[in-house]
C-alpha positions as CSV (number, residue, x, y, z in Angstrom):
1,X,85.7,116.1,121.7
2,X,82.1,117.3,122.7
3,X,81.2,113.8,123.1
4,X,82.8,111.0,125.6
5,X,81.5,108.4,123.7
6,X,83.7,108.9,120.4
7,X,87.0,107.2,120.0
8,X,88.2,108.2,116.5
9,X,88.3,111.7,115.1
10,X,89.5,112.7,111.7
11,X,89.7,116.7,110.0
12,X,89.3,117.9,106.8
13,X,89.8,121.5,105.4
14,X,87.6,122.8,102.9
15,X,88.4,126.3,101.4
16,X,90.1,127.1,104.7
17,X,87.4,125.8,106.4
18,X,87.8,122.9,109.2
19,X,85.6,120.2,109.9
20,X,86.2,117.7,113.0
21,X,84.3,114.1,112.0
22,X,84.0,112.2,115.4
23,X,82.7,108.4,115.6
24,X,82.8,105.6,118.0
25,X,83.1,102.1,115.0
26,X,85.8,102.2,113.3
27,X,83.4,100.5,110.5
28,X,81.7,103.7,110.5
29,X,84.8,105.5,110.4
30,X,86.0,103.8,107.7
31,X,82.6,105.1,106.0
32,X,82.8,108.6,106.6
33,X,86.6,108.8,105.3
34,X,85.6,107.6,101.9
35,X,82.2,109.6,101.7
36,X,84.6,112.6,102.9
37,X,87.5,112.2,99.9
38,X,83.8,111.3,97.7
39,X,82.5,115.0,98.6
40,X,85.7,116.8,98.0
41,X,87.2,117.3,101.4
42,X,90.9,117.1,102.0
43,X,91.8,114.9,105.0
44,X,94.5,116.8,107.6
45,X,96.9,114.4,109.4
46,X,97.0,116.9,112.1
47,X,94.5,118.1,114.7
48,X,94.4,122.0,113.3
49,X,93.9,125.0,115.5
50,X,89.9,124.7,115.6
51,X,86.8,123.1,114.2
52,X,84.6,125.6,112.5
53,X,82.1,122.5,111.8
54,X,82.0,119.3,114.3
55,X,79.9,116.5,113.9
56,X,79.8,113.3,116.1
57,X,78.6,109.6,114.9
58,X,77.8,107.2,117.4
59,X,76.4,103.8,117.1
60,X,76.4,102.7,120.4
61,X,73.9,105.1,121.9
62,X,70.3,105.2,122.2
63,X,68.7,106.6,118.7
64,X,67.6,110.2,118.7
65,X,64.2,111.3,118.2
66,X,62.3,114.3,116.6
67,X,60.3,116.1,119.1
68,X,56.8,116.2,118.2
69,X,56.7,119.8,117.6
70,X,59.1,119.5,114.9
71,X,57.9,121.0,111.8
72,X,59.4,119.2,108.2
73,X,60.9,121.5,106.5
74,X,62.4,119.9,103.6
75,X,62.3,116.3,101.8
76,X,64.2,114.8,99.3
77,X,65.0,111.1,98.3
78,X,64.2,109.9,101.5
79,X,65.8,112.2,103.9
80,X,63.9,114.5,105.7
81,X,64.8,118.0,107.5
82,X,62.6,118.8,110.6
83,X,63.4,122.3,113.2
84,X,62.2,122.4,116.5
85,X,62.9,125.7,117.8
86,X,67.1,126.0,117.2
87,X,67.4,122.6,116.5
88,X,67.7,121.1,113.1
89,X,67.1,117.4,112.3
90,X,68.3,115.4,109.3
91,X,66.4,112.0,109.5
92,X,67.2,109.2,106.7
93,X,65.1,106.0,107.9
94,X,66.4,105.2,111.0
95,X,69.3,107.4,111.3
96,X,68.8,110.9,112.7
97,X,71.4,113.6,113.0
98,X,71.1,116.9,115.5
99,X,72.2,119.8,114.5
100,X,72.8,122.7,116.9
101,X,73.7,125.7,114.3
102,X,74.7,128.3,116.8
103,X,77.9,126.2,118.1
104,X,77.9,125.0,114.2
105,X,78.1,121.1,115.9
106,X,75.9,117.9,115.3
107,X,75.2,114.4,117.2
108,X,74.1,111.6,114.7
109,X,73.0,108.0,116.0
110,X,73.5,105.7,113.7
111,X,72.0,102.3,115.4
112,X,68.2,101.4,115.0
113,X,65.9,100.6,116.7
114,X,66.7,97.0,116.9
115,X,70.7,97.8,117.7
116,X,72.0,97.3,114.2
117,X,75.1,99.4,113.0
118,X,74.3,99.9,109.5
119,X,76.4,98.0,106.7
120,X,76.3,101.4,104.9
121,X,76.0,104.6,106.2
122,X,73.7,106.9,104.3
123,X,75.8,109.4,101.8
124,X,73.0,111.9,101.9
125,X,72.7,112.1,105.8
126,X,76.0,113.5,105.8
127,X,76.3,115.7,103.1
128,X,73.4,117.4,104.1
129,X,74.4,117.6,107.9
130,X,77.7,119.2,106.5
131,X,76.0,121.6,103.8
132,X,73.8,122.9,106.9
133,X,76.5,123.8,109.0
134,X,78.6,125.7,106.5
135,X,75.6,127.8,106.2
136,X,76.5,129.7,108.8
137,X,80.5,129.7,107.7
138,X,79.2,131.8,104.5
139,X,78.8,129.0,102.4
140,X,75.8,128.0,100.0
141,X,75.3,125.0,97.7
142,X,74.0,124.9,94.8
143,X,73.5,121.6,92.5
144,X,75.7,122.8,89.4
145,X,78.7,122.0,87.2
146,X,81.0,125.0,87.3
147,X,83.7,125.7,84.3
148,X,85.8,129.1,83.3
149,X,88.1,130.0,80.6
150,X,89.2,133.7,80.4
151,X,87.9,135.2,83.2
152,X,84.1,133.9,82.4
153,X,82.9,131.7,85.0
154,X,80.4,128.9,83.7
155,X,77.5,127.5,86.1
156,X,75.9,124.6,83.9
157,X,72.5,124.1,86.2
158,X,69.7,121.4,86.4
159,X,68.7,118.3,87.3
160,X,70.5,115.2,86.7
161,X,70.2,113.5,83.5
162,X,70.3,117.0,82.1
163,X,73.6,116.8,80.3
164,X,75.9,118.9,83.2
165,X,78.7,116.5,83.4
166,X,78.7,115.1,79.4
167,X,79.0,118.9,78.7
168,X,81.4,120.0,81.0
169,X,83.7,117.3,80.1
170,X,83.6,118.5,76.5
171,X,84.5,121.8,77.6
172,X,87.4,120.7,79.6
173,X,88.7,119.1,76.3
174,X,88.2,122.4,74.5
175,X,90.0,124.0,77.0
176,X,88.3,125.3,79.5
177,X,89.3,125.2,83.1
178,X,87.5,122.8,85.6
179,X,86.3,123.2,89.2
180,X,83.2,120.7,89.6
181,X,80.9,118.5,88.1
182,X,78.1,118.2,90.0
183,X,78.2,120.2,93.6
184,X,79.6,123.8,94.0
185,X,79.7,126.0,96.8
186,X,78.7,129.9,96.3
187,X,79.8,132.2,99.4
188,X,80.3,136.5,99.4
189,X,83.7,137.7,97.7
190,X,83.3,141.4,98.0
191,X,81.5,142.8,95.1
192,X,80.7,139.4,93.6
193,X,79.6,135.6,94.0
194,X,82.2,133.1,94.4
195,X,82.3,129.8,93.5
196,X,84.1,126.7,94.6
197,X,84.3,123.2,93.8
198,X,82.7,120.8,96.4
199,X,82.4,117.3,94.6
200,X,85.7,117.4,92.6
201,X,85.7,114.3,90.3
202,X,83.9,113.9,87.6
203,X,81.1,110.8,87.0
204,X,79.3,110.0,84.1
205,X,77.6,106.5,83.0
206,X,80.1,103.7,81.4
207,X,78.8,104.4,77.5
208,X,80.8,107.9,78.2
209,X,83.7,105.9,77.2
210,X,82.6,105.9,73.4
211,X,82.0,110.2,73.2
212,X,85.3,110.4,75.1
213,X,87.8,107.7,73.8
214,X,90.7,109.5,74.7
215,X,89.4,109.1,78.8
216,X,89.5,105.1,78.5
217,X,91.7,103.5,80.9
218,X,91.3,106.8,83.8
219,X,87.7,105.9,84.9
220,X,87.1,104.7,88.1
221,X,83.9,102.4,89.5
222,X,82.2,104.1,92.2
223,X,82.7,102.8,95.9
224,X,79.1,103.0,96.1
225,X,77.3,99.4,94.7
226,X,74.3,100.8,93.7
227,X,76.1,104.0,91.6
228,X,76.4,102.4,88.3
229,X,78.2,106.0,87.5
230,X,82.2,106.3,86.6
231,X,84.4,108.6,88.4
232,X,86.8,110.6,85.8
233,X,90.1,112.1,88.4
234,X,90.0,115.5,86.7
235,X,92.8,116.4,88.7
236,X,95.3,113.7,87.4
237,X,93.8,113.7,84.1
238,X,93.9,117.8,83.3
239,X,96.3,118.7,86.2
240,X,96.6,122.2,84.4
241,X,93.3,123.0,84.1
242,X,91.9,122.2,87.7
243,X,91.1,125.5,89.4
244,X,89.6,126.0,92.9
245,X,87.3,129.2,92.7
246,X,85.6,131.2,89.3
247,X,83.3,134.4,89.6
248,X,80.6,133.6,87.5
249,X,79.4,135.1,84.7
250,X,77.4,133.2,82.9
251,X,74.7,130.7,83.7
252,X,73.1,127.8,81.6
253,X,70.2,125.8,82.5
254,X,70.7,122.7,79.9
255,X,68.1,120.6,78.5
256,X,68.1,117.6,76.1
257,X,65.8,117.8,73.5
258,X,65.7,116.2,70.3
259,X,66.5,118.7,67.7
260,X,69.0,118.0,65.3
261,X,70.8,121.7,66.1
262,X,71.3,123.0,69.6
263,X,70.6,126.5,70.7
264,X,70.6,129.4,73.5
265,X,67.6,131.3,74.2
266,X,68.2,133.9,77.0
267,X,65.8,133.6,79.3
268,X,65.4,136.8,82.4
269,X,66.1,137.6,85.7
270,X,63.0,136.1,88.0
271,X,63.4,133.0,85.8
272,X,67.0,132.6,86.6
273,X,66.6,132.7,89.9
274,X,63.5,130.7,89.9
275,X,65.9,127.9,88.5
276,X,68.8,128.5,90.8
277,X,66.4,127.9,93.9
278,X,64.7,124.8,92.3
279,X,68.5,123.4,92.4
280,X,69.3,124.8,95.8
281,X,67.6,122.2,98.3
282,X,68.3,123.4,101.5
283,X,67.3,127.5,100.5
284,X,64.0,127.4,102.7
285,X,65.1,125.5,105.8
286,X,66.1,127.6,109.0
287,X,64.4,130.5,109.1
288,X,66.9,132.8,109.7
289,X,69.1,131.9,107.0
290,X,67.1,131.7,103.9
291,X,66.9,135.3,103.1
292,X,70.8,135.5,102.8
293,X,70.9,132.5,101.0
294,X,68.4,134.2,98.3
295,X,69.6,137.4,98.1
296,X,73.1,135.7,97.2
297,X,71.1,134.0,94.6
298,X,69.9,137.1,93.8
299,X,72.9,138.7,93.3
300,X,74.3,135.7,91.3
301,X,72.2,136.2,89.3
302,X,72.6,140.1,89.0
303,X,76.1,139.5,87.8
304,X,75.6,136.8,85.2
305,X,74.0,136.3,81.7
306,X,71.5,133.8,81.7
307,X,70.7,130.8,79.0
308,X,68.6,128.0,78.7
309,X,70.5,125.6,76.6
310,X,68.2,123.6,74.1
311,X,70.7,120.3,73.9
312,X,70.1,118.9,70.5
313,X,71.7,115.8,68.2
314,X,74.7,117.9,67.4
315,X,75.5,118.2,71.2
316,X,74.8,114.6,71.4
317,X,77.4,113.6,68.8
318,X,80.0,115.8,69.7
319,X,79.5,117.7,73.6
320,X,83.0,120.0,72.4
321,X,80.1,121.7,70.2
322,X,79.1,123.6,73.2
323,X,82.4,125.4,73.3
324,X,81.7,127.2,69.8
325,X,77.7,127.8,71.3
326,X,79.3,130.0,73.8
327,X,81.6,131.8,72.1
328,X,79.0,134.4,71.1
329,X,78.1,135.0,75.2
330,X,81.2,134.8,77.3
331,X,81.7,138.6,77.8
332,X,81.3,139.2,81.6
333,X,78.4,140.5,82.5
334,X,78.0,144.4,84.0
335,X,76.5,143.4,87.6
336,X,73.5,145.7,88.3
């Protein structure tokens, strides 16, 4: 373990990646395990070969700090992202994390000032420690639901509240194949974009349960109090239909508006990618990684048709509508 201090350790592969989580409370250990399985990543019971990722919690040590050269970089609900030369640092109140990306490792405190372990440990603090890492194993996020059904990969992008999960689920029930609801991965695969589930279940607000009846009795609460969100198992629920990578080819930016009929208006290339970055918090921080991380935006969006989906009343009665909306657009695009 790269630090002394830490008693517990616990791996997780995801997409034939390894990640090594280290802490010193098993409270906090505890908290990582279910914000892990929350995230999508599969616990190993055995220490495998090597970490690619490593990231170390510790509560009883002194709390880092930001050195005052640090220049913010990114913000968002709260957290902060500063760098200070090769060092990135993921800050949510009192909690910091370090991140050294060249040995693709980090060092969180996660005691205050006053010596307090915290009752909770902030989600965000480490999915955002994580997504920074895999960075540098090839791996970009991007804040999307992803479908596919006959060799058409779907990216339903845009900001929550936008109707992603309500209209995923309704293409699931038409058939389609699921990967993710909310989180996906995009990395290089050749001649194309990949992409790959990271948050695997499902969540949408309780009053889902009257658009999907047939889904009452498989929702879950959410471990988190303040989520007032259900978790849908998509994986126990549509076992044949659960897939782990798609090559998009289409790409749909949904909003809900309050026309009685819903539509697709194509919409180009700079505006496409203009969207995908919006959704794609961490694209500007650390220098030396954002221009790969756009040009595989770039070429995402090189390979796919693009759509701004106008989510009217009908959608709203019925989210299966959206499968006969596409119908008309799911030929795979030429890439250019």
């Amino acid at each position: 373990m790269p630090f002394g201090d830490a008693v517990d350790s616990m791996y997780y592969n995801l997409h034939g990646t390894w990640l090594g989580i280290d802490c010193d409370e098993t409270t906090v250990g505890e908290q990582l395990q279910l914000l892990s399985a929350y995230f999508g990543l599969e616990a190993c019971p055995t220490v495998p070969p090597e970490c690619h990722v490593r990231l170390t919690f510790l509560t009883h040590a002194p709390p880092l700090s930001i050195p005052t050269h640090a220049s913010c970089v990114a913000q968002q609900h709260g957290l902060q992202v500063w760098q200070a030369d090769s060092q990135v640092y993921v800050r949510n109140g009192a909690y910091v994390v370090r991140l050294d990306p060249a040995s693709r490792a980090g060092l969180g405190t996660l005691s205050s000032p006053d010596g307090q372990v915290p009752p909770a440990l902030p989600m965000d603090l480490l999915l955002h420690s994580v997504l920074l890492l895999l960075r540098y194993q090839g791996f970009y996020s991007e804040h999307a639901a992803c479908v596919a059904q006959d060799g058409v990969g779907c990216l339903l992008v845009g900001n929550s509240g936008s109707g992603k999960s309500t209209l995923t689920l309704g293409l699931v029930q038409e058939g389609w194949h699921y990967l993710a609801d909310d989180a996906i991965l995009l990395r290089d695969c050749r001649d194309s974009v990949e992409a790959m589930p990271l948050r695997r279940e499902l969540c949408l607000a309780p009053e889902a349960r009257r658009t999907f009846p047939d889904t009452v009795g498989h929702w879950q609460p959410s471990p988190w109090p303040d989520d007032l969100k259900q978790r849908l198992d998509m994986r126990t629920l549509y076992p044949a239909q659960v897939r782990s990578t798609c090559v998009p080819h289409l790409l749909l930016f949904p909003t809900i508006v309050s026309a009685p009929q819903s539509q697709l208006v194509p919409i180009g290339k700079a505006e496409a990618l203009f969207r995908l970055i919006q959704q794609s918090a961490l694209v500007t921080v650390e220098p030396q990684m954002a221009p790969s991380h756009l040009d595989l935006l770039a070429r995402l969006v090189r390979q796919t048709q693009h759509y701004q989906l106008l989510a009217g009343q009908d959608l709203a009665r019925n989210p299966r509508y959206i499968a006969r909306l596409l119908e008309e657009v799911q030929q795979p695009a030429p890439c250019a």
